[in-house]
C-alpha positions, 0 to 999 in steps of 0.5 A, spaced: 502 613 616 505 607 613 509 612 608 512 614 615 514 608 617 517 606 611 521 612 610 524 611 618 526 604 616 529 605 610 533 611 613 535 607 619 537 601 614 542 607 610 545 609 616 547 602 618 549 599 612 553 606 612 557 604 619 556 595 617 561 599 610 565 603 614 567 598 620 569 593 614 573 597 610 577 599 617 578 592 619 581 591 612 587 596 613 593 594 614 596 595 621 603 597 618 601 602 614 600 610 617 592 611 620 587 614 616 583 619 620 577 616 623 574 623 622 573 629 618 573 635 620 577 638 626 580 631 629 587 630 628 590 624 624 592 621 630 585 620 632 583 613 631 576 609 632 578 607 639 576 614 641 569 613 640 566 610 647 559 609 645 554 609 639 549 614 641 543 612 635 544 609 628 550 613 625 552 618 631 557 617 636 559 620 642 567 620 642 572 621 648 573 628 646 566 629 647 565 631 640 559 628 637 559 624 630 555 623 625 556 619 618 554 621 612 552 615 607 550 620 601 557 623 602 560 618 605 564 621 611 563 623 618 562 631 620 561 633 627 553 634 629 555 642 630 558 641 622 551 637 620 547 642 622 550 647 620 550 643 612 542 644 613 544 651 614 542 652 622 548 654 626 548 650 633 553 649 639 551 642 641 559 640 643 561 642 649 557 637 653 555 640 659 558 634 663 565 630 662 564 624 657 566 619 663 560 622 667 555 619 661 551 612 663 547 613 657 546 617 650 539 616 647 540 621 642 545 627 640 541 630 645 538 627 651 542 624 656 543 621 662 549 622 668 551 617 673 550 622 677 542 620 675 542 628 672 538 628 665 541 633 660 536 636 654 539 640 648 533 645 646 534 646 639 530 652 640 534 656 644 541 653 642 543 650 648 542 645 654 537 644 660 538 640 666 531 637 666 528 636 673 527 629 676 521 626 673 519 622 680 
């Protein structure tokens, strides 16, 4: 159990050093100079880091464009949740969100969240897809 711990605390302490090193050299680029992509992968170069409208959990975000992110300190990049798990070898379709980014008041994890609405959303990684939960009350 305490291996457990241990091993969960190191790996969030990773993650987060990833996005402290990833938020300083951001902030040491040049405003005059051509923007970087924030993101690898599919997001064009004009897409910067203002398009992110939350962090979901320790190295996931959750973009505008509803895509979700997640950075990888071992390589040192962000690819899409879809990207992520695919590397691991399983294919899944976690994005397109089942509801507009706006209607989100809360994202725990890449795949559990809740609308303003007051509707809870689950993806099942067993089925490859969303489920609206029913009201627990």
């Amino acid at each position: 159990m305490l291996t457990r711990v241990v091993a969960v605390v190191a790996i969030g302490l990773a993650l987060g050093l990833g996005m402290a090193l990833l938020a300083d050299r951001s902030a040491t680029v040049p405003a005059v100079t051509a923007p970087a992509p924030a993101f690898a992968g599919t997001v064009p170069a004009a897409k910067s880091a203002t398009g992110v409208v939350r962090a979901v959990s320790n190295g996931t975000v959750l973009a505008a464009d509803g895509q979700i992110w997640v950075f990888r300190p071992d390589q040192d990049r962000w690819m899409t949740i879809d990207q992520a798990f695919k590397e691991e070898g399983r294919e899944t379709h976690v994005v397109p969100l089942p509801t507009p980014v706006d209607q989100i008041k809360e994202m725990t994890s890449f795949g559990f969240f809740l609308t303003h609405g007051g509707e809870v959303w689950f993806y099942e990684m067993s089925t490859d897809k969303w489920r609206k939960l029913p009201s627990p009350a």
